[in-house]
N, C-alpha and C positions, 0 to 999 in steps of 0.2 A: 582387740585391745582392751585391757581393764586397767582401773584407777583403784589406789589408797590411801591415807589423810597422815602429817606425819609433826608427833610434838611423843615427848617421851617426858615423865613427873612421877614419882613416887605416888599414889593415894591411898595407901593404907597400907598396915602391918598387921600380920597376923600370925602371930607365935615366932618363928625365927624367921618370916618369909614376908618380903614386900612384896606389895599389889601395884604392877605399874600399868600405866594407859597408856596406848601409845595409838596415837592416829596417823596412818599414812593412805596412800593412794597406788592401787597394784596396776600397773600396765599388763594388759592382758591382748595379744595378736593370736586370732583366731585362723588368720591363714596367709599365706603367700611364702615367698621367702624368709623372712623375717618374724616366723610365727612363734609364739613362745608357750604356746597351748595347742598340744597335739592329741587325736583320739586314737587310742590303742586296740580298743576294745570295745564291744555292743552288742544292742540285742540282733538275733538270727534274724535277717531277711531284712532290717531296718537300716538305711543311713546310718554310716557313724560320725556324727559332726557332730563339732563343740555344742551344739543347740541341743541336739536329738535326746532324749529322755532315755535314761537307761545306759549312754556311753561313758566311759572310761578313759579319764583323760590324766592324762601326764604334763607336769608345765614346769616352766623355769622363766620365771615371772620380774621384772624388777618393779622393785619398791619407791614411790619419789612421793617429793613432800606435797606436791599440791596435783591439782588435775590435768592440768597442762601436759604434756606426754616429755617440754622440754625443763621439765622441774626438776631440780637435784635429784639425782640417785643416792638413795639413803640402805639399801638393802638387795635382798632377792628373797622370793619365797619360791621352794620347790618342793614337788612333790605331786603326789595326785587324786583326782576326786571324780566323783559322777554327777552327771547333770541332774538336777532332779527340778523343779519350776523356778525358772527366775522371777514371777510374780509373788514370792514368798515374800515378804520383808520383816523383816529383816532374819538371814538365813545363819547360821552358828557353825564355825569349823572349829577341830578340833587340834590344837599344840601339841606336840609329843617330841619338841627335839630344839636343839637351836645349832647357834655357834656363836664364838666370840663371848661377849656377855650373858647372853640369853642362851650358851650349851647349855642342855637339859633342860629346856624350860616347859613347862607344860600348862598348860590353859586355854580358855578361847579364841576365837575372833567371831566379832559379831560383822556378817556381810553385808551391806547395804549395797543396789544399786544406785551410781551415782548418775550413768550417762551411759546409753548405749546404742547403735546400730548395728548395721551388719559384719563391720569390721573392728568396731570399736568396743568395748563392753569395760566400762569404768566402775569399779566400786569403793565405798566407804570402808574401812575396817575401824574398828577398836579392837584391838590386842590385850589380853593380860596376864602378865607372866605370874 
């Protein structure tokens, strides 16, 4: 499971483009029935689990405003990435798309770990469109 932080405010402009923040909290389920983070893909002869360095993961993720897992749902992010150390902090993904308001959108998230075990993995975002 992962967490993400959720408030949306204009902070800046820049040429014909506003700079928004947006913190939310991403529920992340790494296995069971109910998982929203699957690996596709890995190194030869290695585990391929959400954990494993080097795999390829696919998710469909929702978004709620606080850490609690029964916090409003504010969104979903999908898409997919590869594990690389979760002792990083704070780690950078990259925007390349939206819907809604945010189609097209392109810019950061900065990942923070908020709270994790073995089934649990919570993080912090800041978003900017």
């Amino acid at each position: 499971m992962t967490a993400f932080l959720a408030q949306a405010a204009p902070v800046e402009q820049v040429g014909s483009e506003t700079i928004i923040q947006l913190n939310y909290y991403l529920i992340e389920i790494s296995s069971g029935s109910n998982a929203t983070v699957v690996p596709v893909a890995g190194i030869a002869g290695n585990l391929w689990a959400p954990n494993t360095f080097g795999t390829i993961l696919v998710g469909d993720n929702p978004l709620i405003e606080g850490p609690s897992p029964s916090s409003p749902k504010v969104g979903q992010v999908r898409g997919l990435g590869t594990f690389n150390r979760p002792s990083r902090q704070p780690s950078v993904l990259s925007i390349v798309g939206g819907t809604g308001k945010f189609e097209g959108a392109r810019g950061s998230a900065f990942l923070q770990t908020y709270n994790s075990s073995v089934l649990l993995f919570s993080f912090k975002f800041a978003l900017f469109k």
